[in-house]
C-alpha positions in Angstrom: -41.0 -40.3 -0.9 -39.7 -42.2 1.6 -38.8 -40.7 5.1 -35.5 -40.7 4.8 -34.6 -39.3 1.3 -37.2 -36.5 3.6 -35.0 -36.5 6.4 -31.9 -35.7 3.7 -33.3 -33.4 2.2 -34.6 -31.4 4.9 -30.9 -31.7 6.0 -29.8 -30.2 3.0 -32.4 -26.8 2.8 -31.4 -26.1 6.0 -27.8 -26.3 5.6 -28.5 -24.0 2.5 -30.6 -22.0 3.7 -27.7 -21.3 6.8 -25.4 -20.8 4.2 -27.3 -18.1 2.8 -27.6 -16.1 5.7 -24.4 -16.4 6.4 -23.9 -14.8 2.9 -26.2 -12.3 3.3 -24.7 -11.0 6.7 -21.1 -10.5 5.1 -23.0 -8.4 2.1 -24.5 -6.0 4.7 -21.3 -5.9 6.5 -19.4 -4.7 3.4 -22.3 -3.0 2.4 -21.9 -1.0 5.8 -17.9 -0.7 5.5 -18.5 1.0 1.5 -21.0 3.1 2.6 -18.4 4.4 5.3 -16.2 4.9 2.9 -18.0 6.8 0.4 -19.0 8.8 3.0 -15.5 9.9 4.1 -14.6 10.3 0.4 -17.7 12.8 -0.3 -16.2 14.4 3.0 -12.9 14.8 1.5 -14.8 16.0 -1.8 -15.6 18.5 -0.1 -13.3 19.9 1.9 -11.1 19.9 -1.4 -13.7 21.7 -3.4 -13.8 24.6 -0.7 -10.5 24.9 -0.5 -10.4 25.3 -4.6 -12.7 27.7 -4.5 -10.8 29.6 -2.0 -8.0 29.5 -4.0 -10.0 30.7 -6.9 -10.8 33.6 -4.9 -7.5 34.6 -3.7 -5.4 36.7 -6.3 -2.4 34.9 -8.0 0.4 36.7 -6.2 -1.1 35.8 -2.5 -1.8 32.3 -3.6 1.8 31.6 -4.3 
């Protein structure tokens, strides 16, 4: 192979390979931001869950 279809193609792994990264450092930065989010959806889950149960609790003519 001749050094510079070598040179070229070197060239062209490492621009790849750049590219790549690059790719794979936005997926873990979404990755992050969704994993925030789920996390203040489970919180809100939550908090609505207690306050059906504390409804459930409560007898219908203090509830209204």
């Amino acid at each position: 192979m001749p050094i510079n279809n070598i040179h070229a193609r070197l060239q062209t792994l490492r621009t790849e390979y750049q590219s790549g990264q690059d790719a794979l450092k936005a997926l873990r930065e979404q990755q992050a931001e969704l994993e925030n989010t789920m996390l203040r959806i489970e919180g809100a889950i939550q908090v609505l869950e207690e306050l059906e149960a504390a409804e459930k609790q409560t007898p219908d003519d203090q509830a209204q």
